[in-house]
C-alpha positions in Angstrom: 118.3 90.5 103.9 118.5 89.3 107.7 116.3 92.4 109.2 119.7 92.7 111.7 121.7 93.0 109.3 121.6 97.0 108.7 121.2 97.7 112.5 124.2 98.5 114.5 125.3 96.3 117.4 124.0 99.1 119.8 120.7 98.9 117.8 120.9 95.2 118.3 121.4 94.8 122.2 118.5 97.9 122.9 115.8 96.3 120.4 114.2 94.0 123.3 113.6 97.5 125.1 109.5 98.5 124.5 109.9 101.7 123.4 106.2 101.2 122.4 105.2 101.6 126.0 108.1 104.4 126.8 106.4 106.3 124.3 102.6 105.5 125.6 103.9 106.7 129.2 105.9 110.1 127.2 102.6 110.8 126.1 100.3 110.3 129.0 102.7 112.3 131.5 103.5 114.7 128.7 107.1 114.2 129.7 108.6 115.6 126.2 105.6 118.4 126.2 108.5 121.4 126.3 111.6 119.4 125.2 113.4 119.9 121.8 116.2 117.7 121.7 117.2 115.5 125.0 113.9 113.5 125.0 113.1 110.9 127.1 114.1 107.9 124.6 117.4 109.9 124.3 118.4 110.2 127.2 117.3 106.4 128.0 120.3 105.9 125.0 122.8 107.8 126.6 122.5 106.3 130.1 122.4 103.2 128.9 126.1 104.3 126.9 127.0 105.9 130.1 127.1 102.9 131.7 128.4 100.5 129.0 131.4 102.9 129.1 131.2 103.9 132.6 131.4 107.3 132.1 132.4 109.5 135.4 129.8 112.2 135.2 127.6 114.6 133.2 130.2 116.3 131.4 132.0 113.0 130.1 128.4 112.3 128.9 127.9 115.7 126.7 131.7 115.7 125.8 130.8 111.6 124.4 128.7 113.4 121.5 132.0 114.6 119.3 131.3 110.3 118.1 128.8 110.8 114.9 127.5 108.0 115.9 126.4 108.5 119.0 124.7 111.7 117.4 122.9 109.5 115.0 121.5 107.4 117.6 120.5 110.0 119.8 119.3 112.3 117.1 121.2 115.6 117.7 124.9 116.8 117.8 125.3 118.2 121.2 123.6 118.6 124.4 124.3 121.0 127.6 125.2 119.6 131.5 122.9 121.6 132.8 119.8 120.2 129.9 121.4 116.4 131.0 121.1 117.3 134.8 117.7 118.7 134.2 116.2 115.6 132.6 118.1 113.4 134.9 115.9 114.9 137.6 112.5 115.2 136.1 112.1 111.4 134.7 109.8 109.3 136.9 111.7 106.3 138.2 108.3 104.7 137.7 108.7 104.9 133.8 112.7 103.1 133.7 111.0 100.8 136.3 108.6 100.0 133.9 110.9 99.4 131.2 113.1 97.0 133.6 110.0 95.0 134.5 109.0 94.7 131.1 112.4 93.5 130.1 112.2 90.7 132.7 109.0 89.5 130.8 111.0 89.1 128.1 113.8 86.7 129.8 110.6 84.4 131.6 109.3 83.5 128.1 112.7 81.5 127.5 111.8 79.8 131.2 109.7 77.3 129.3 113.2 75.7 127.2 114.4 75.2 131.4 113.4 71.7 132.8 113.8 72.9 136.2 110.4 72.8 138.0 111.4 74.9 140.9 113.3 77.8 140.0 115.7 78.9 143.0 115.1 82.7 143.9 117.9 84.4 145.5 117.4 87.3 148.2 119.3 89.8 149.7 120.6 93.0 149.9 123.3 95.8 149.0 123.8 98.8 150.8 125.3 102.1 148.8 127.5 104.8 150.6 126.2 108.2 149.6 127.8 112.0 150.9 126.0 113.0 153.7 126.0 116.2 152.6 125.0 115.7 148.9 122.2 113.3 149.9 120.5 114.2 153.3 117.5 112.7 151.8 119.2 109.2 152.4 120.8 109.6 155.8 120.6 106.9 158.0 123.0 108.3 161.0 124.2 112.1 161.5 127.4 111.9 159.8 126.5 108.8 156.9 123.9 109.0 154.0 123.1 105.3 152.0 121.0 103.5 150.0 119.8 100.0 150.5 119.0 97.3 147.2 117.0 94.6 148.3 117.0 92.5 145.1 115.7 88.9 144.1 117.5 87.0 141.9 116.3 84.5 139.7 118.3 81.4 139.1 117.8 79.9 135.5 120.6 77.8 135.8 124.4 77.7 136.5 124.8 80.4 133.3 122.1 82.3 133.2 120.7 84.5 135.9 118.9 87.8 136.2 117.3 90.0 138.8 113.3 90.3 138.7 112.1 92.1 141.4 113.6 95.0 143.9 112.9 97.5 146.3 114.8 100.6 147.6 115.1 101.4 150.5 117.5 103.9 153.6 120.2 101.9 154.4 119.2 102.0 158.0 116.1 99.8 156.8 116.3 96.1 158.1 116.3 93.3 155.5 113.5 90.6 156.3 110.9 93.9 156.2 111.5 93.4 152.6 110.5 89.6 152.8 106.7 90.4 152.3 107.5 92.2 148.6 110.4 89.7 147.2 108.6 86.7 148.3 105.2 86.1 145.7 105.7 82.9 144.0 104.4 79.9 145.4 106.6 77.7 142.7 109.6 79.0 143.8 112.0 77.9 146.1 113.6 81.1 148.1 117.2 80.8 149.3 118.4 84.0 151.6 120.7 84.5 154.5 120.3 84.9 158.2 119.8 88.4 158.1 116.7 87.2 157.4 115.8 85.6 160.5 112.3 85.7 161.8 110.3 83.3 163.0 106.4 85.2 162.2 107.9 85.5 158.8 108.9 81.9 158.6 104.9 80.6 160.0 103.8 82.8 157.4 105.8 81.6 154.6 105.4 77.7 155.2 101.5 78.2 156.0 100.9 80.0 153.0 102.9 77.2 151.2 106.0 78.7 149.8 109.2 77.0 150.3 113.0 78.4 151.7 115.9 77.7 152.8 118.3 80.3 154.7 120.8 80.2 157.5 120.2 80.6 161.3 122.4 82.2 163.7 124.6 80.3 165.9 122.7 81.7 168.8 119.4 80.8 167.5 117.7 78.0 170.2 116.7 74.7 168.3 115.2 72.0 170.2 115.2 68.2 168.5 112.2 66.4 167.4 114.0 63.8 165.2 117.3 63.1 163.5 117.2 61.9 160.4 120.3 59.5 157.9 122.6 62.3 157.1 124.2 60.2 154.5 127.4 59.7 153.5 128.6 63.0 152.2 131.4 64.3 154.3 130.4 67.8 154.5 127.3 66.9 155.8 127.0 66.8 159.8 123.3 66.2 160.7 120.2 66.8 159.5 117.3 67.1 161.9 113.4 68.2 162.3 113.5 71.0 164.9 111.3 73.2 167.3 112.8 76.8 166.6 113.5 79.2 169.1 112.4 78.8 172.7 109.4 77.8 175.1 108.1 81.5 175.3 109.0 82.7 171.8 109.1 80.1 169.3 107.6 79.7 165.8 104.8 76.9 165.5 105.4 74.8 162.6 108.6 72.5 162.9 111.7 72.9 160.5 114.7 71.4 158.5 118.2 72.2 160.3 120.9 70.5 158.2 124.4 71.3 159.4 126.8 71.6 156.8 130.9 72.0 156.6 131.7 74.6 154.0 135.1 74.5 152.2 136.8 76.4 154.5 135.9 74.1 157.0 133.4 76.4 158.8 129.9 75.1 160.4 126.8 76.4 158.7 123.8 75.8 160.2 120.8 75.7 157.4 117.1 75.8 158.2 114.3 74.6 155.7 110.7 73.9 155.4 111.4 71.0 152.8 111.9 67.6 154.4 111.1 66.1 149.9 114.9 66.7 149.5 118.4 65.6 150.3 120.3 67.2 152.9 122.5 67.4 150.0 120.6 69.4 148.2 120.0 71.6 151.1 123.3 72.5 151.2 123.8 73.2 147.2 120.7 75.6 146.8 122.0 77.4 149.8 125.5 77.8 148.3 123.8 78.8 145.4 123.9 82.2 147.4 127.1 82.9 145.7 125.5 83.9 142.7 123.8 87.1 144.2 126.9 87.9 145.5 128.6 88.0 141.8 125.8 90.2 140.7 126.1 92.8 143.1 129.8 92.6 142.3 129.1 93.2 138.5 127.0 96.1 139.7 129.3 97.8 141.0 132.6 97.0 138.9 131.3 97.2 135.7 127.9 99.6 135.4 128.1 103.1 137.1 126.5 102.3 140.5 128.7 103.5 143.2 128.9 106.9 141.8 125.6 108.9 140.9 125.1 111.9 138.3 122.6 113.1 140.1 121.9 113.9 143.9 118.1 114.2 143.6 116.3 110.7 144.9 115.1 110.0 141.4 118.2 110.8 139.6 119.8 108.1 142.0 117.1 105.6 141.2 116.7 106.1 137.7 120.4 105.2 137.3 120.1 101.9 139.2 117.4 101.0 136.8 119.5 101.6 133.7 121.6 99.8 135.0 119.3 96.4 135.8 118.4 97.1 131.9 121.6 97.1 131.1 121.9 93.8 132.7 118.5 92.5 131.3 119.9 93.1 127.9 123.1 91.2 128.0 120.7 88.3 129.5 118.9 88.4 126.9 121.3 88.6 123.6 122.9 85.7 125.6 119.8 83.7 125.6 119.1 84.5 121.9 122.1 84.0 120.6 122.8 80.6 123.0 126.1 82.1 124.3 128.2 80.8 126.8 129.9 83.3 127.1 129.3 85.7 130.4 127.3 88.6 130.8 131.1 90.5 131.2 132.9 89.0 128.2 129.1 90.0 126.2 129.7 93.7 127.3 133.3 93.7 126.4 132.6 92.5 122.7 130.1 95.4 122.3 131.9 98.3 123.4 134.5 97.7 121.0 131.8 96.7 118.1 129.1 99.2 119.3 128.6 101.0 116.2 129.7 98.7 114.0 127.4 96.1 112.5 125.4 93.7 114.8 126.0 90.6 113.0 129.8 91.4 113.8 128.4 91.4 117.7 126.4 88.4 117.0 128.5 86.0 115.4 131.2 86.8 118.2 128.6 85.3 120.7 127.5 82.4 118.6 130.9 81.5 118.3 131.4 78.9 121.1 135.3 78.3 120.2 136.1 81.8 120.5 137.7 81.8 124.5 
C-alpha cells in the first residue's frame, strides 16, 4: 500500500514540515516544559488551518475544534482563547523561521530539474497597517503604527515561484537598507525597483560581482559614454553605457540604461550592470517584477496577513511565517505532484478535501485536464 495512502490530505500537504528539528528546538528551549495540551506542534497545526480557512481570530480558532478531525490532528478536543493567546505569545519567531527556511531547502533541491543558469531574484517590499494603539511597538509616526516585509523572491520559472529570504522591519524603515541581507548569491541575477536607488550600493554590488537590474528615477543624472543597436523591437528606445549621477556625486563603475515603452505606453528607464544580454532581455527580467507583486497580493487575499491574533511583536511575526509555510507547502505539493495548476486553485482543492484522503488531493493535482 502507497505509504500516502492512509494519510489525510492535511497529513499530506504538512509532511515536508521537519518536525524532527521543531521537536529538537521544543526540547532545547523547553518550550512544552509546563504545557499539557496546546503544544508547540499543535499549535503550528492550527495556525497553519487558521490560515488555510482564514479564520478571523482566536475564538473562530477554539470554536474550529467541534470538527473531530481537527481534534485528531491536534490531539485534544478543546482548547481555551486565553491558552491560544498565551502560546501565540511565548513561541520564538526564531523556531517558525526555522521551519520556513528549512522548507525553502526543500523547494532548491528541485532547482537542479531547472535549466536556467541564472535564476532571477525578485526584491521588494510590503508595508502592513497596524492600530496605533494596539501596536505602539510598531509606530512609525504619532498617529500610524506598521510593519514593513522586505522579501526576496525566487523565480523558478513562469509557474513556479517562492520567497527565500526576508527581513522585518518598522514601516518607516527605507528599502535599499535591506539590500545588504537579500542580496548573497553571486549566481543570481537581482531584479528590484527604484526605491532601491543607490549608487554606493550599486559599486558594491558590481565590484563584488553580483549582477541587477532595477529602475532609476526620471530625475536621476546619466551622462553618455556610448550608444549601443537597440534593435528592432518596438518597445525598445535606446540602450546606452552611462556615467550615473553627477560630477560631484556619482558612482564609479559605468552602467546599462536601456529605455523601454511599457504597454501602457509609459517610458521606463532601466539600469543594469550586464552589457552579455539583449536590451530585450533587460526589459523582460525587469517586468518579471510583476510576479512579486502577485505574491504579496496572495498574502494578503488569501492567508491571514492583514489582520493579526496577536498584538505582541512575536505573535505578529510568527503569523507571517505560517503563512510563508503555508505558501512553501503548496510550492512544493505542486512541484511533486508536477501541477500546473496555481498555488490558489492547490489551496482551494484542499480545503474542501482536507480531511479526506490525500490521494483524493493528489490525483486532483496530477490531473492536468481538470480546468
Amino acid at each position: 500500500m502507497d505509504k500516502d495512502t492512509l494519510l489525510s490530505s492535511f497529513g499530506k500537504w504538512i509532511s515536508p514540515i521537519n518536525f524532527d528539528l521543531l521537536r529538537e528546538q521544543v526540547e532545547s528551549l523547553k518550550l512544552d516544559y509546563y504545557t499539557k495540551k496546546l503544544t508547540t506542534e499543535s499549535y503550528l497545526k492550527l495556525m497553519l488551518l487558521a490560515h488555510l480557512d482564514e479564520w478571523d481570530s482566536l475564538h473562530e480558532m477554539s470554536d474550529a475544534l467541534v470538527d473531530e478531525e481537527l481534534q485528531k490532528a491536534v490531539g485534544f478536543q478543546s482548547i481555551s482563547v486565553s491558552q491560544l493567546s498565551r502560546r501565540n505569545n511565548e513561541i520564538p519567531s526564531d523556531v517558525l523561521a526555522s521551519l520556513f527556511f528549512d522548507l525553502v531547502g526543500r523547494i532548491k533541491t528541485f532547482h537542479t530539474d531547472f535549466k536556467t543558469t541564472m535564476p532571477l531574484h525578485i526584491i521588494d517590499s510590503t508595508t502592513i497597517p497596524l492600530n496605533i494603539r494596539k501596536y505602539q511597538w510598531a509606530e512609525f509616526r504619532k498617529t500610524k503604527a506598521g510593519l514593513k516585509v522586505h522579501l526576496r523572491l525566487v523565480m523558478m520559472d513562469k509557474h513556479t515561484t517562492y520567497p527565500d529570504q526576508l527581513t522585518m522591519t518598522g514601516a518607516k524603515e527605507h528599502d535599499r537598507g535591506q539590500l545588504e541581507v537579500l542580496v548573497d548569491d553571486p549566481n543570481a541575477m537581482y531584479v528590484f525597483d527604484r526605491g532601491y536607488l543607490d549608487y554606493k550600493r550599486f559599486d558594491l554590488m558590481t565590484d563584488d560581482g553580483y549582477f541587477f537590474v532595477s529602475r532609476v528615477k526620471k530625475n536621476t543624472v546619466t551622462r553618455d559614454i556610448c550608444e549601443f543597436d537597440a534593435g528592432d523591437e518596438k518597445n525598445i528606445l535606446s540602450d546606452k553605457m552611462v556615467w550615473l549621477g553627477t560630477p560631484q556625486k556619482r558612482a564609479e563603475n559605468a552602467f546599462r540604461i536601456v529605455e523601454v515603452k511599457d504597454d501602457r505606453g509609459k517610458i521606463l528607464r532601466l539600469i543594469t550592470n550586464r552589457f552579455d544580454i539583449s536590451p530585450k532581455e533587460v526589459s523582460e527580467m525587469y517586468r518579471s517584477r510583476w510576479a512579486i507583486e502577485l505574491f504579496f497580493k496572495w498574502l494578503k487575499q488569501h492567508v491571514k496577513i492583514k489582520t493579526f491574533y496577536g498584538v505582541s511583536e512575536t505573535a505578529v511575526e510568527n503569523q507571517i511565517y505560517t503563512a510563508l509555510i503555508v505558501y512553501c507547502l503548496h510550492v512544493l505539493i505542486q512541484l511533486e505532484t508536477g501541477s500546473k495548476s496555481k498555488v490558489l486553485q492547490i489551496s482551494r482543492w484542499l480545503k474542501r478535501l482536507v480531511w479526506k484522503p490525500s490521494y483524493q488531493w493528489v490525483r486532483r493535482l496530477k490531473d492536468r485536464t481538470v480546468p
